[in-house]
MOPAC internal coordinates of N, CA, C and O (Angstrom, degrees):
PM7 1SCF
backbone

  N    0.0000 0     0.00 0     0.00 0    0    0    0
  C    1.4409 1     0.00 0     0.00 0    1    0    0
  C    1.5264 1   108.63 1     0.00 0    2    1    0
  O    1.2310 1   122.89 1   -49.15 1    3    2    1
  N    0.8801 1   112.07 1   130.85 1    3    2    1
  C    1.9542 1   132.76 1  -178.60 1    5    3    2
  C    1.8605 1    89.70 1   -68.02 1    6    5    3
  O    1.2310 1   133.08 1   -22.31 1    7    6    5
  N    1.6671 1    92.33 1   157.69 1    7    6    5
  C    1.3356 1   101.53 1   167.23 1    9    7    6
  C    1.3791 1   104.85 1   -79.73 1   10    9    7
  O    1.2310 1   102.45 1   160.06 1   11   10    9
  N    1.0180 1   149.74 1   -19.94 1   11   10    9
  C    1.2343 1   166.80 1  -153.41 1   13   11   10
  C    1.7646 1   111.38 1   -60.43 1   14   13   11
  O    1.2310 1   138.57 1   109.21 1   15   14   13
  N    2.0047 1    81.61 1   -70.79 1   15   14   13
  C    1.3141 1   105.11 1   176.18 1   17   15   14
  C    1.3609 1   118.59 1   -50.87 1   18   17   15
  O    1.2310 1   119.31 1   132.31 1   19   18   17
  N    1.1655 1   118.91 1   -47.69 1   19   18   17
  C    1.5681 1   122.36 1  -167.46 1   21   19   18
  C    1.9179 1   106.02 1  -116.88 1   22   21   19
  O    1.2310 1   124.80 1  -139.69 1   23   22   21
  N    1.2543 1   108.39 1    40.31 1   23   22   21
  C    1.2744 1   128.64 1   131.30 1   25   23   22
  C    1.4786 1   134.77 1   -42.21 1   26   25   23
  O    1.2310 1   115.35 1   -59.49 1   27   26   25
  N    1.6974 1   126.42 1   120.51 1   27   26   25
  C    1.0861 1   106.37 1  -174.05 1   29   27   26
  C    1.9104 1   119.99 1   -73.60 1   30   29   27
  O    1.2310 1   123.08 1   163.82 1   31   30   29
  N    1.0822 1   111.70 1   -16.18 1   31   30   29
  C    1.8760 1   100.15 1   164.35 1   33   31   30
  C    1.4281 1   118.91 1   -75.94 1   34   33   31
  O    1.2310 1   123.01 1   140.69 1   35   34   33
  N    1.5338 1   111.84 1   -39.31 1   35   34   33
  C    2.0896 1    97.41 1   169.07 1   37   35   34
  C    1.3252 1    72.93 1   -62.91 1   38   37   35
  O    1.2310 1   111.65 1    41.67 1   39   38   37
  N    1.4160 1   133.33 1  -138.33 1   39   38   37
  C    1.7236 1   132.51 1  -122.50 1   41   39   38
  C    1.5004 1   124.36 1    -8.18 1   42   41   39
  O    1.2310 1   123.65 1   152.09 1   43   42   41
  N    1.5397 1   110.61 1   -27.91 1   43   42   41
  C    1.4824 1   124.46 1  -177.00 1   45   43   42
  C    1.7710 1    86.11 1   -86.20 1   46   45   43
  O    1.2310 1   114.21 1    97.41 1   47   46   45
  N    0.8374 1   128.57 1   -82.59 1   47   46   45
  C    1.6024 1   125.08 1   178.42 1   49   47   46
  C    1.2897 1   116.21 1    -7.91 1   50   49   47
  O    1.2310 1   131.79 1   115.40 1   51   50   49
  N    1.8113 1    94.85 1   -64.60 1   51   50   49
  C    1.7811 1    92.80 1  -165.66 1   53   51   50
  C    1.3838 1   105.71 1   -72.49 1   54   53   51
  O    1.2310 1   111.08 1   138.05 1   55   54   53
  N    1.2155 1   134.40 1   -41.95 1   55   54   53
  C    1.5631 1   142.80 1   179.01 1   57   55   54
  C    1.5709 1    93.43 1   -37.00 1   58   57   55
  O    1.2310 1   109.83 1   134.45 1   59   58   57
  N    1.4728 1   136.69 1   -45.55 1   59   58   57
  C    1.4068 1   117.16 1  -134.12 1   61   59   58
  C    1.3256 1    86.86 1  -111.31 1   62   61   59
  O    1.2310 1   113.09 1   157.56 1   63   62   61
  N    1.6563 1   130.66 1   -22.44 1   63   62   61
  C    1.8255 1   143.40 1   136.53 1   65   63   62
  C    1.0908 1    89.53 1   -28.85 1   66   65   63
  O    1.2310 1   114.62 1    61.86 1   67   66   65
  N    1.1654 1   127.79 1  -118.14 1   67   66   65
  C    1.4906 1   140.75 1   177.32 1   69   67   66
  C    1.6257 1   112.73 1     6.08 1   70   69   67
  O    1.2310 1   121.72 1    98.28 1   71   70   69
  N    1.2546 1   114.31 1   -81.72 1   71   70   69
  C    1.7318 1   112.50 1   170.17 1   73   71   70
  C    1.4695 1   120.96 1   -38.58 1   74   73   71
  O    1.2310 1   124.62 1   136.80 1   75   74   73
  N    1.3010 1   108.74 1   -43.20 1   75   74   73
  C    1.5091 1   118.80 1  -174.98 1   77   75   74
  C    1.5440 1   114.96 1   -67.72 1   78   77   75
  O    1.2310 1   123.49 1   128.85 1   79   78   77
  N    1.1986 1   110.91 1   -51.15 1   79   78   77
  C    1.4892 1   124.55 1   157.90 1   81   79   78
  C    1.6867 1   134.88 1   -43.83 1   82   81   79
  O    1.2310 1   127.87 1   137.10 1   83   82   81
  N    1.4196 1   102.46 1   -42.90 1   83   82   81
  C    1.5844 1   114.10 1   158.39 1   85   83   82
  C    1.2808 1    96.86 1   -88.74 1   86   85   83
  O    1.2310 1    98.33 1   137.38 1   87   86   85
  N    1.0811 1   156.41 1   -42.62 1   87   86   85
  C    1.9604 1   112.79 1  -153.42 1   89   87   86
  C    1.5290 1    90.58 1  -102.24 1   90   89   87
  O    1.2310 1   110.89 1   138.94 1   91   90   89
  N    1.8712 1   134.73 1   -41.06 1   91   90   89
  C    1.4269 1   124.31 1   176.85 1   93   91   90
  C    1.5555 1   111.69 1   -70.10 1   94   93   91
  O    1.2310 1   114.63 1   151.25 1   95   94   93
  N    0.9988 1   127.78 1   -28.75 1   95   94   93
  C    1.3546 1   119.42 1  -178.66 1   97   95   94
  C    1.1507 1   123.21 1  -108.13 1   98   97   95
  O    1.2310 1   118.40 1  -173.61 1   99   98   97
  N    1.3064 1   120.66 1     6.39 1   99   98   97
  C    1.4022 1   137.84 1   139.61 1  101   99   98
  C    1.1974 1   130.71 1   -66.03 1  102  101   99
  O    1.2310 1   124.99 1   133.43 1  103  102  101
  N    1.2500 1   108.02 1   -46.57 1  103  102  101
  C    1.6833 1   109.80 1   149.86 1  105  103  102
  C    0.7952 1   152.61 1   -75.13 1  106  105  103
  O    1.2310 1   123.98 1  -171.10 1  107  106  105
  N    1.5873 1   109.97 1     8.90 1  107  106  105
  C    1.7850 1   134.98 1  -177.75 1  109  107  106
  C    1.7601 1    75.66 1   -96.22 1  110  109  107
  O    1.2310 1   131.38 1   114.99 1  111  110  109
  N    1.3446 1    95.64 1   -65.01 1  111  110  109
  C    1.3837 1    98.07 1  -160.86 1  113  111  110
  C    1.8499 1   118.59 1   -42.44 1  114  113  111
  O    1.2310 1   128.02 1   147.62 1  115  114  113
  N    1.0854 1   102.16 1   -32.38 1  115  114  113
  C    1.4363 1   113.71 1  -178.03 1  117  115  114
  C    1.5932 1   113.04 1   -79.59 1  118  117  115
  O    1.2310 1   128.81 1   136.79 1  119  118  117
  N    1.5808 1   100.63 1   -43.21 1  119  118  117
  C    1.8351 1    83.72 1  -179.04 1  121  119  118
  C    1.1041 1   111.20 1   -87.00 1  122  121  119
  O    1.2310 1   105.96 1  -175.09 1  123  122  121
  N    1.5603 1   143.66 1     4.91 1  123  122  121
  C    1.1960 1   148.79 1   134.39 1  125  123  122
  C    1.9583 1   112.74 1   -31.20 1  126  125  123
  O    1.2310 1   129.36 1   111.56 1  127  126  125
  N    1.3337 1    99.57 1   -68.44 1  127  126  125
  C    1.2402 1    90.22 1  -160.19 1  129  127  126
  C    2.0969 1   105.17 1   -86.13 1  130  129  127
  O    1.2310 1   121.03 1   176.77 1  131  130  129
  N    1.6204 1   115.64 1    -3.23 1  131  130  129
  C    1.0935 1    99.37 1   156.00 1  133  131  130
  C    1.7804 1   113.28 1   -82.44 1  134  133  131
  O    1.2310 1   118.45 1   160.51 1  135  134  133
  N    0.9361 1   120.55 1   -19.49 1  135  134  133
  C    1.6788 1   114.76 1   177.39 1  137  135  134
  C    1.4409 1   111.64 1   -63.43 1  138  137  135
  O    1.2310 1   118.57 1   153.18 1  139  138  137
  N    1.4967 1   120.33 1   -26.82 1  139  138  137
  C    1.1229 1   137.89 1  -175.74 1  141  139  138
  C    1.4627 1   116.72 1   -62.67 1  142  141  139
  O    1.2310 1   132.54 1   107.65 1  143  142  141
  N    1.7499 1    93.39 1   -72.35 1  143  142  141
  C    1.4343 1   119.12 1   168.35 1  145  143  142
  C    1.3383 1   130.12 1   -43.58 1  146  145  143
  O    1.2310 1   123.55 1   147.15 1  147  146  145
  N    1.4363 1   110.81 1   -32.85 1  147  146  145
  C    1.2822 1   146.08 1   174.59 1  149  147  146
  C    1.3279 1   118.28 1   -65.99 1  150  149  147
  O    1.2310 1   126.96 1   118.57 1  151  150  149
  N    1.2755 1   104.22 1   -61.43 1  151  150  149
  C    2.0540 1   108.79 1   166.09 1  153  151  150
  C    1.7347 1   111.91 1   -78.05 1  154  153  151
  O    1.2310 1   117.70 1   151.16 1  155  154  153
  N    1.5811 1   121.98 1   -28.84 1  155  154  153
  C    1.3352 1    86.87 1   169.69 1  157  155  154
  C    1.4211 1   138.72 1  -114.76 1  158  157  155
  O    1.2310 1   129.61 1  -137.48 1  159  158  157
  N    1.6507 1    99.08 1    42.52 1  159  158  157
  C    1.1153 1   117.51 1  -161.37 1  161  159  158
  C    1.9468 1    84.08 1  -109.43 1  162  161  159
  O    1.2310 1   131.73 1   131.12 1  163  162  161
  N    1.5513 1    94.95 1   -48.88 1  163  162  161
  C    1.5170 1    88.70 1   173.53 1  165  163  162
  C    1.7658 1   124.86 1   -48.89 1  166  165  163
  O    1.2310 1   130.19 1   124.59 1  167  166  165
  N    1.4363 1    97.95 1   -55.41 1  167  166  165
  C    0.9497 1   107.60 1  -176.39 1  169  167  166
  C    1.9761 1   122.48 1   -64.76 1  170  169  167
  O    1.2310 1   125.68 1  -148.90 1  171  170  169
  N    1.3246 1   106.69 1    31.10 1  171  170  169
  C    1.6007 1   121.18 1  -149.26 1  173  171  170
  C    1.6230 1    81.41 1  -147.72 1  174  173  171
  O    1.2310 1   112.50 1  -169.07 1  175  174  173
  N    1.0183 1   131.75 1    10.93 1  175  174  173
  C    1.5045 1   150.46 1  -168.53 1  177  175  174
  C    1.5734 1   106.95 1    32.89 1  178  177  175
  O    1.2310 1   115.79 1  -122.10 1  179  178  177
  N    1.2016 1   125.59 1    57.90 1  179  178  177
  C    1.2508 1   131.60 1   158.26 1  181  179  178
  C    1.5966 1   112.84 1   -82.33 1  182  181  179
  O    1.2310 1   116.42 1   -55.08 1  183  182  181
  N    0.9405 1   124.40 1   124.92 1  183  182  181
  C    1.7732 1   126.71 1   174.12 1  185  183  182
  C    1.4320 1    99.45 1   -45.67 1  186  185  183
  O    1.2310 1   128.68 1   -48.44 1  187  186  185
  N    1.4291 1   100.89 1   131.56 1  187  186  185
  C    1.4557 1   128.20 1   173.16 1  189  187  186
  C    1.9034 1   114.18 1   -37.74 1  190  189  187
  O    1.2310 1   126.33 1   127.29 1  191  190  189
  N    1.4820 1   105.44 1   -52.71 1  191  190  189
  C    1.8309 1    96.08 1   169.84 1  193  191  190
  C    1.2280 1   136.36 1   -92.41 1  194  193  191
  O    1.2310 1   127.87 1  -177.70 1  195  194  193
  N    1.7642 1   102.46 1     2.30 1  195  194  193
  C    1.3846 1   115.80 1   161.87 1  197  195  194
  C    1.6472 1   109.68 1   -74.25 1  198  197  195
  O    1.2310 1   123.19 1   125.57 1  199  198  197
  N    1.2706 1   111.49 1   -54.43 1  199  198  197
  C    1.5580 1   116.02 1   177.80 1  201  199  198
  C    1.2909 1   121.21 1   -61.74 1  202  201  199
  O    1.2310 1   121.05 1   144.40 1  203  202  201
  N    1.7423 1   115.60 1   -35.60 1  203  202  201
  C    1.9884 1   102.95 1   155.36 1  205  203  202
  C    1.3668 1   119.84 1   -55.35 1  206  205  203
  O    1.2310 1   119.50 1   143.83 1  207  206  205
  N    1.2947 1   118.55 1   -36.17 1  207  206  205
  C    1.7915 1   110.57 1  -159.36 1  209  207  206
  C    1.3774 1    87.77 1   -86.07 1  210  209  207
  O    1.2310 1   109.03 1   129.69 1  211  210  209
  N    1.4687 1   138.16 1   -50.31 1  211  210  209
  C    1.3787 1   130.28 1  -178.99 1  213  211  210
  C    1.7123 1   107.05 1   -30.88 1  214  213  211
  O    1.2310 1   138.33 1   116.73 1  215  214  213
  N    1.0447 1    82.08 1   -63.27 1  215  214  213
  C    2.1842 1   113.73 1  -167.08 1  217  215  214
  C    2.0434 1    87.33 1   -47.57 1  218  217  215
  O    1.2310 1   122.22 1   110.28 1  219  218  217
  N    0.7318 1   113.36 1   -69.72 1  219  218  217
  C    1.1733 1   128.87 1  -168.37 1  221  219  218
  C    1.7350 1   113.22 1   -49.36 1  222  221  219
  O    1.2310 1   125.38 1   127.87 1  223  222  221
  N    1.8033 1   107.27 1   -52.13 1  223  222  221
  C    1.5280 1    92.24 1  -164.24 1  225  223  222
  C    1.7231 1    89.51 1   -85.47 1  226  225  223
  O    1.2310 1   110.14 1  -164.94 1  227  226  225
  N    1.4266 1   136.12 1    15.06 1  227  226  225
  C    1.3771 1   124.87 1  -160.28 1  229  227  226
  C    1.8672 1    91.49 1   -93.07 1  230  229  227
  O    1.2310 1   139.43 1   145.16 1  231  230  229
  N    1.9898 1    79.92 1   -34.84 1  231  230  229
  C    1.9424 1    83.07 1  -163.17 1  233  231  230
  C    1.6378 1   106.24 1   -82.40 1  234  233  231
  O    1.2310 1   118.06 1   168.52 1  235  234  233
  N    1.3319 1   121.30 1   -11.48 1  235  234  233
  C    1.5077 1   110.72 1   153.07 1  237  235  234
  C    1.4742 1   134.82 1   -68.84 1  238  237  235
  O    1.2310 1   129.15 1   164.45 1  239  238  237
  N    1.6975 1    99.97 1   -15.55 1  239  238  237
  C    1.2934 1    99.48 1   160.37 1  241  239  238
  C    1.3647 1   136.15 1   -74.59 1  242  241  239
  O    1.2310 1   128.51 1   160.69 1  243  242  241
  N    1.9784 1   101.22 1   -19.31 1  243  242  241
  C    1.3011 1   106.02 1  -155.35 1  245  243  242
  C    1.5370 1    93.97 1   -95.13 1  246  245  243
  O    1.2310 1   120.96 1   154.97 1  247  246  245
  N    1.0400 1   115.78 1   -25.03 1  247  246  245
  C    1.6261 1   121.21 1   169.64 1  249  247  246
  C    1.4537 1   111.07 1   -56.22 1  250  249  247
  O    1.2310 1   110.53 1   141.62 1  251  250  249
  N    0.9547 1   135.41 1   -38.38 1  251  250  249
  C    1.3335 1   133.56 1   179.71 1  253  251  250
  C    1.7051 1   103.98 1   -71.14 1  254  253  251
  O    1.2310 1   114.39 1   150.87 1  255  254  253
  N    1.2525 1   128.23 1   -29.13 1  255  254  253
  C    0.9391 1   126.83 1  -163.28 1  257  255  254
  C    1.7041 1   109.44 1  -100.64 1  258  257  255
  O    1.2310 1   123.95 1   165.80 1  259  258  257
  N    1.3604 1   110.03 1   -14.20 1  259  258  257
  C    1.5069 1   117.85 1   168.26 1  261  259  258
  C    1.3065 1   114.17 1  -110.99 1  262  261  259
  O    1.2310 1   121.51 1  -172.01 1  263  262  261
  N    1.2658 1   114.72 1     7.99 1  263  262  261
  C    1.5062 1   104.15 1   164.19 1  265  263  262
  C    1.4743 1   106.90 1  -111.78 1  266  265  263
  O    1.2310 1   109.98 1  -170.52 1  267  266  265
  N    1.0097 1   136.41 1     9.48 1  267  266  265
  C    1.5661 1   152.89 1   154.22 1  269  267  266
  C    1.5568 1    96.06 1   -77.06 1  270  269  267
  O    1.2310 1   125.03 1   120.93 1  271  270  269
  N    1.2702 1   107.94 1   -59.07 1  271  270  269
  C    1.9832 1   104.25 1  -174.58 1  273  271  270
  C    1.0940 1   117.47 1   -63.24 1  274  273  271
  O    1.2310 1   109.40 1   143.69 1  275  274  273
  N    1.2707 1   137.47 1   -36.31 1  275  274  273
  C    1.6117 1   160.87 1   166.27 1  277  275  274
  C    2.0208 1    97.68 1   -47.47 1  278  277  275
  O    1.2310 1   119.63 1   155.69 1  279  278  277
  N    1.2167 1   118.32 1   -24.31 1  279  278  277
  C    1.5742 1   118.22 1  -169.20 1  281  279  278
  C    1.9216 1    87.26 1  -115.18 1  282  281  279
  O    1.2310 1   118.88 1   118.70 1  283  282  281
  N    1.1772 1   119.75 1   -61.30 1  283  282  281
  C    1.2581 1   100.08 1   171.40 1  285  283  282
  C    1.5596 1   148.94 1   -73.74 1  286  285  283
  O    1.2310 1   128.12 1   176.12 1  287  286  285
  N    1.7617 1   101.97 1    -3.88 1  287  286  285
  C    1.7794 1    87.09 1  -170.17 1  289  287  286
  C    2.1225 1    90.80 1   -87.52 1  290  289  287
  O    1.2310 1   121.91 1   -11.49 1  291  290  289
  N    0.9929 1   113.94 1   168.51 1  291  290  289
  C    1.1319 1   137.29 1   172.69 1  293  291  290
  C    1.3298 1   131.71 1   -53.04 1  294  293  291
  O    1.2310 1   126.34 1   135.51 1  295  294  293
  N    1.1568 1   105.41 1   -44.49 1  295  294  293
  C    1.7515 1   123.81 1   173.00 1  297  295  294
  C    1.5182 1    87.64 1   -93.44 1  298  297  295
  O    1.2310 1   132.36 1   -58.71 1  299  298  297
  N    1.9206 1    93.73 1   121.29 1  299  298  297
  C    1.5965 1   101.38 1   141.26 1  301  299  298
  C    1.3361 1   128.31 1   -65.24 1  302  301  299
  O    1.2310 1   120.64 1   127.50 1  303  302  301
  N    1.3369 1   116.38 1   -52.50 1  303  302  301
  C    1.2160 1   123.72 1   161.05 1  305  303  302
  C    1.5234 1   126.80 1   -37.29 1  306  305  303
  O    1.2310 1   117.61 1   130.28 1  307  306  305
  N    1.1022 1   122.15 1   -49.72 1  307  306  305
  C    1.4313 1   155.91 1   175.72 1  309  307  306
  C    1.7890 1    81.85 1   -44.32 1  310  309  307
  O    1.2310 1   123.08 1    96.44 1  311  310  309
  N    1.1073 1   111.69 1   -83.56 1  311  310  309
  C    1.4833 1   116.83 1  -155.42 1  313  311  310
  C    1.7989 1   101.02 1   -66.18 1  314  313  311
  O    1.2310 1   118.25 1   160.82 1  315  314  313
  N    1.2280 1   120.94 1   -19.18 1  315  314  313
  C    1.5541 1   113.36 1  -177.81 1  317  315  314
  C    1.8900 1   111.72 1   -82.88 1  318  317  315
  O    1.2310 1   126.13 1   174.28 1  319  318  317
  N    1.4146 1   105.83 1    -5.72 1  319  318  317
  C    1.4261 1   106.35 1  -161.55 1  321  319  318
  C    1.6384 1    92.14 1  -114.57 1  322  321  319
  O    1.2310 1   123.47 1   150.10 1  323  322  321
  N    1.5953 1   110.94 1   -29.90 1  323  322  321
  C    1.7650 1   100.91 1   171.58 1  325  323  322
  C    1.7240 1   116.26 1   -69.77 1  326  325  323
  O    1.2310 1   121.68 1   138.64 1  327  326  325
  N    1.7639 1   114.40 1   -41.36 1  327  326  325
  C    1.0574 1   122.52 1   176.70 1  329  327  326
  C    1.5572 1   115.55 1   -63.19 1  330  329  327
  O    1.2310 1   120.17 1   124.96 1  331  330  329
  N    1.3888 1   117.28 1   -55.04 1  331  330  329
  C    1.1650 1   114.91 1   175.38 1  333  331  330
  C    1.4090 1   123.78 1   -53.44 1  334  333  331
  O    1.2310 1   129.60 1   125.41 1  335  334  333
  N    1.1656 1    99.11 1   -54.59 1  335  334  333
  C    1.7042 1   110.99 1   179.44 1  337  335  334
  C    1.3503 1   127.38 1   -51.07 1  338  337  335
  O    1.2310 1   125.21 1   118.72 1  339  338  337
  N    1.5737 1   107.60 1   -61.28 1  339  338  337
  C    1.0327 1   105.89 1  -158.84 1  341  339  338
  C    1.8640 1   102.61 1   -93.63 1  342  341  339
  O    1.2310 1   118.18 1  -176.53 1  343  342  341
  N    1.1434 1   121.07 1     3.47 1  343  342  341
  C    1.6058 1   130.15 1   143.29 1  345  343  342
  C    1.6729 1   128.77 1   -65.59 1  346  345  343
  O    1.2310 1   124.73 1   164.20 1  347  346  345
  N    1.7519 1   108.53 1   -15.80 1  347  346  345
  C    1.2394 1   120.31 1  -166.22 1  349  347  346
  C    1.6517 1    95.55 1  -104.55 1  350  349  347
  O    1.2310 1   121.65 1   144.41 1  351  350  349
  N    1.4236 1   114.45 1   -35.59 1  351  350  349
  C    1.3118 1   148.76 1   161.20 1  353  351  350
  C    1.8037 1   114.92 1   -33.81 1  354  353  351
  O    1.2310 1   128.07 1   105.08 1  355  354  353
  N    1.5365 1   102.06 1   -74.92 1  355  354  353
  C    1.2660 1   114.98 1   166.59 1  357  355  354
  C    1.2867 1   132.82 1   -64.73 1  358  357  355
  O    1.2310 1   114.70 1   150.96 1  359  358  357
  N    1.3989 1   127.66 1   -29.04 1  359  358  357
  C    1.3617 1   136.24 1  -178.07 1  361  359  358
  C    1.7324 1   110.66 1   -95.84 1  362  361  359
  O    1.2310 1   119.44 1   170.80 1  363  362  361
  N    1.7952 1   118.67 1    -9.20 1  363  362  361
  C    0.9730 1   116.59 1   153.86 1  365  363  362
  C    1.7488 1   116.42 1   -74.64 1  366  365  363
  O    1.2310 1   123.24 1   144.67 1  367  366  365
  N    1.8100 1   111.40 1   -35.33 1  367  366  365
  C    1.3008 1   104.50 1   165.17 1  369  367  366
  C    1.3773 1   112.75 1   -57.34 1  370  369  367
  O    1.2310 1   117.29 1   152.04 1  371  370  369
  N    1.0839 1   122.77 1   -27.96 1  371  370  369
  C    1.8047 1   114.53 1  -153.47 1  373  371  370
  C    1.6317 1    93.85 1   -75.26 1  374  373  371
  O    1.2310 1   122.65 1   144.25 1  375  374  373
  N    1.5940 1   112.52 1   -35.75 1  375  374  373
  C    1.5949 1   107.28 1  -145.49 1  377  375  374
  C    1.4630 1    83.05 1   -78.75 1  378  377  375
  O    1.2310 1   110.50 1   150.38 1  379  378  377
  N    1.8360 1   135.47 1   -29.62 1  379  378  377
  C    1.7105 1   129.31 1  -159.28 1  381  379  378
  C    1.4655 1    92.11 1   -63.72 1  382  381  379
  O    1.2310 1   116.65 1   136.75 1  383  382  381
  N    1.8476 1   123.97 1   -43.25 1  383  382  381
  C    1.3539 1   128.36 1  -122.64 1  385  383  382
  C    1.9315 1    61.31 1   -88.86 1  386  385  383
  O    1.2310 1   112.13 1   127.00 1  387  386  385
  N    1.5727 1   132.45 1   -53.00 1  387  386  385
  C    0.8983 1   116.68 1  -129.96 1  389  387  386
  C    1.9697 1   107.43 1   -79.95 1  390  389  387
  O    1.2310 1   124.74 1   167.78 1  391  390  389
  N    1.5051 1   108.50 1   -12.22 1  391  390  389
  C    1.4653 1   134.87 1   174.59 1  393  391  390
  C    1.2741 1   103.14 1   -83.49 1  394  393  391
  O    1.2310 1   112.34 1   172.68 1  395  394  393
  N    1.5070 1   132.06 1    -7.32 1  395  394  393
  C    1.4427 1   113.53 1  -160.03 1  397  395  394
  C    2.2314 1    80.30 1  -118.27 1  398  397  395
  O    1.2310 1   123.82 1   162.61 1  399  398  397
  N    1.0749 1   110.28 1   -17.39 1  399  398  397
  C    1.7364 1   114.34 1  -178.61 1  401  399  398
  C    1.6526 1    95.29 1   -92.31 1  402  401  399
  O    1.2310 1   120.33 1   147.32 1  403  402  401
  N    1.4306 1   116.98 1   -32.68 1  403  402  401
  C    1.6052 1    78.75 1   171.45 1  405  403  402
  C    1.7943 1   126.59 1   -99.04 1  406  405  403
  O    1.2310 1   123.82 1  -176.98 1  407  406  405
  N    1.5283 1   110.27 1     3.02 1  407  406  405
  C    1.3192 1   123.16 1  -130.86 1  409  407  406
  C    1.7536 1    82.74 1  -119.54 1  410  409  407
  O    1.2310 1   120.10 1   180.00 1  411  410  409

């Protein structure tokens, strides 16, 4: 290991990577998959404010559980391209599912 690496500003760097990654890309990630949850729960004919609060207390769970993963998986990178993505991923499904229920 380089002195480099285990420098105290990279550790300050990656820590503040790291933070940024769990609470912003946790919350991409999250209102992705409640927008998701949200249209195909509707579309599954659940009443519209049953399927937000469902959608909703599932994706406060899931946030807790990806912003813990965001500090533990290994790849920084790794964790900016699952959070980002697959939140950018889901909320493009949500908006087709949500054009194809009114359209």
């Amino acid at each position: 290991m380089t002195a480099a690496a285990t420098s105290p500003r990279s550790t300050r760097a990656q820590v503040v990577l790291r933070t940024a990654a769990a609470v912003l890309g946790g919350y991409g990630f999250c209102w992705g998959f409640i927008a998701l949850a949200l249209a195909g729960l509707h579309a599954l004919d659940m009443p519209f404010h049953d399927a937000e609060h469902l959608a909703a207390m599932f994706g406060l769970l899931l946030y807790v559980g990806v912003f813990c993963w965001a500090f533990f998986t290994p790849g920084l990178v790794r964790a900016w391209c699952v959070l980002a993505g697959g939140g950018a991923a889901m909320a493009g499904a949500a908006s087709l599912l949500q054009m194809a229920l009114l359209g």
